[in-house]
C-alpha positions as CSV (number, residue, x, y, z in Angstrom):
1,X,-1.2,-24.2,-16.3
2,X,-4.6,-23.6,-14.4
3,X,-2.4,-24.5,-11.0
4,X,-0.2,-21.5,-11.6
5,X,-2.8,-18.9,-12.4
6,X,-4.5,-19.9,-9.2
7,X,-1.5,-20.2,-7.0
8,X,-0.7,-16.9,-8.3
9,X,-4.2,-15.4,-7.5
10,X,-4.2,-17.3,-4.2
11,X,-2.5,-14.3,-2.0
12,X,-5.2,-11.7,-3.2
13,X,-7.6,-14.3,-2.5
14,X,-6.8,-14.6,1.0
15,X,-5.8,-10.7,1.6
16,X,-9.6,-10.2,0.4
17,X,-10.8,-12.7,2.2
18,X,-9.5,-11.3,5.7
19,X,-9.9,-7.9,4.4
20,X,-13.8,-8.9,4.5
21,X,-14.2,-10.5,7.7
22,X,-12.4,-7.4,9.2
23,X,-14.4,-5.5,8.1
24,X,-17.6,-7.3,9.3
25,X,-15.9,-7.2,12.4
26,X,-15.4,-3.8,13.0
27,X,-19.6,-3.0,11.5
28,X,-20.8,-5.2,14.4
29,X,-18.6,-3.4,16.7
30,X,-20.4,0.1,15.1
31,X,-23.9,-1.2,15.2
32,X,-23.6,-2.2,18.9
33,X,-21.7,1.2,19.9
34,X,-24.6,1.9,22.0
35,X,-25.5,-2.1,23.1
36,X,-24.8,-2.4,27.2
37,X,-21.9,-4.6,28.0
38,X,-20.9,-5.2,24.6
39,X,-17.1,-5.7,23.7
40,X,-15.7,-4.4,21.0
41,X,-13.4,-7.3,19.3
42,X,-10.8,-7.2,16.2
43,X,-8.0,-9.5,14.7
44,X,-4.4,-9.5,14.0
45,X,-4.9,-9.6,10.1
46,X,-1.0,-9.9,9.5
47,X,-1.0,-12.9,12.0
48,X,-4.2,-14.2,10.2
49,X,-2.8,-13.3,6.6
50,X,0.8,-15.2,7.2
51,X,-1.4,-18.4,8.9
52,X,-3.7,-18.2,5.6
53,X,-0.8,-18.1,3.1
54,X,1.2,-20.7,5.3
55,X,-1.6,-23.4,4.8
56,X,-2.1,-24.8,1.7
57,X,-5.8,-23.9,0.1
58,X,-8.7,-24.1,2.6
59,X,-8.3,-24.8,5.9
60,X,-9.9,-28.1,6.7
61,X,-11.7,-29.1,10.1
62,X,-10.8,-32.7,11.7
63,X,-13.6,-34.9,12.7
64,X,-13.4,-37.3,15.1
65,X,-16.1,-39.9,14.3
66,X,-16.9,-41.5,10.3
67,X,-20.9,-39.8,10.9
68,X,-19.3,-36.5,11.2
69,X,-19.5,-34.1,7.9
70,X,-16.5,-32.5,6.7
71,X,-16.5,-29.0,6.6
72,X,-13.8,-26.2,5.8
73,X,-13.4,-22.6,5.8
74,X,-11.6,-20.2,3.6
75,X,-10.7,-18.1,6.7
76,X,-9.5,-18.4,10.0
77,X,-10.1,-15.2,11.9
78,X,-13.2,-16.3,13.4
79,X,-11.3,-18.2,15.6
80,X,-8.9,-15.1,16.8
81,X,-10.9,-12.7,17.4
82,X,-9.9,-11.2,20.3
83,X,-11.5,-8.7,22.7
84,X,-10.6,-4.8,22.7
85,X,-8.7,-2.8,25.5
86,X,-10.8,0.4,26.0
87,X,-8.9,3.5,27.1
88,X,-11.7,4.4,29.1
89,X,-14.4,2.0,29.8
90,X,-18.0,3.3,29.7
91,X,-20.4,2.6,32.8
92,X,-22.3,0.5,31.0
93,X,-19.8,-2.1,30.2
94,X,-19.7,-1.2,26.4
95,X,-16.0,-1.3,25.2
96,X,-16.6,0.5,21.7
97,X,-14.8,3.4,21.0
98,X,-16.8,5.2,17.9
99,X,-13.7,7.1,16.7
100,X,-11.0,4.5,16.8
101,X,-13.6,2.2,15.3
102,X,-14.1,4.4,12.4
103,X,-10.4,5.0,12.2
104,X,-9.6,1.6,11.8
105,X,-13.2,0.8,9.4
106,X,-11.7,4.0,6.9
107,X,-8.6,2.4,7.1
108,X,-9.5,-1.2,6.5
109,X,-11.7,-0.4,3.5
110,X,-8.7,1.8,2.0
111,X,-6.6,-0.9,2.1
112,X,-9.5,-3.6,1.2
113,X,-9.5,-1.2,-2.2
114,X,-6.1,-0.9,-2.7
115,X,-5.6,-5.3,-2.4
116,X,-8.4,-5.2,-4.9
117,X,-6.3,-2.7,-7.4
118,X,-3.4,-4.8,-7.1
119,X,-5.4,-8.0,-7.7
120,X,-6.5,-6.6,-10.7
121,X,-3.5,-5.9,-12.3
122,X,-2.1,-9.0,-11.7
123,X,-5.2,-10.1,-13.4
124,X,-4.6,-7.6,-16.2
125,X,-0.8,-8.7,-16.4
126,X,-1.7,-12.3,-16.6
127,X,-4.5,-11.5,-19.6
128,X,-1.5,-9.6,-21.0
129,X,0.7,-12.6,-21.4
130,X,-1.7,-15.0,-22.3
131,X,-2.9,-12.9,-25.6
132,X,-1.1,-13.2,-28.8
133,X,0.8,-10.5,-30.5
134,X,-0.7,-10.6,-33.7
């Protein structure tokens, strides 16, 4: 029974999850608007949301000697983050744009919020069902 309610929390877990580290993400890439030679990076978070729900729980790293310690993650966008194209570089080497930063921060957070409403409701749902109707 546990199983179930977790595998049915598991999406919202992940979107969340993502959700987060994008949003990190795109705060560094504020803070260091002004930073010389800085470049602005960013993920695909469908591509990283579909590779999350594709594995089963935490990814898990391989080690290659008996010594070495296992480790896992519950994410795996640090690996993908890629680097942005500015539309019109800066002298300084900085690669930030402030307003499509902020575009994409506003937007993030919206939907961060709106994965956390829906989570919720599945939460509620499931609370729903499990009570008696006395």
């Amino acid at each position: 029974m546990i199983d179930k309610l977790s595998a049915s929390l598991d999406f919202y877990q992940q979107a969340l999850g993502l959700r987060h580290q994008r949003q990190q993400v795109l705060a560094a890439n504020i803070a260091n608007a002004d930073t010389p030679n800085y470049k602005a990076r960013d993920f695909d978070f469908a591509a990283a949301l579909s590779r999350a729900s594709a594995s089963a729980g935490p990814l898990r790293l391989s080690t290659t000697h008996a010594g070495h310690m296992a480790g896992g993650t519950t994410g795996s966008a640090g690996r993908d983050l890629l680097y942005r194209v500015p539309d019109q570089p800066s002298l300084d080497g900085n690669t930030v744009d402030m307003n499509r930063e902020r575009t994409q921060f506003a937007d993030n957070s919206v939907r961060y919020q709106s994965a956390l409403t829906l989570a919720n409701a599945r939460i509620q749902g499931l609370k729903a069902a499990m009570q008696s109707e006395s």
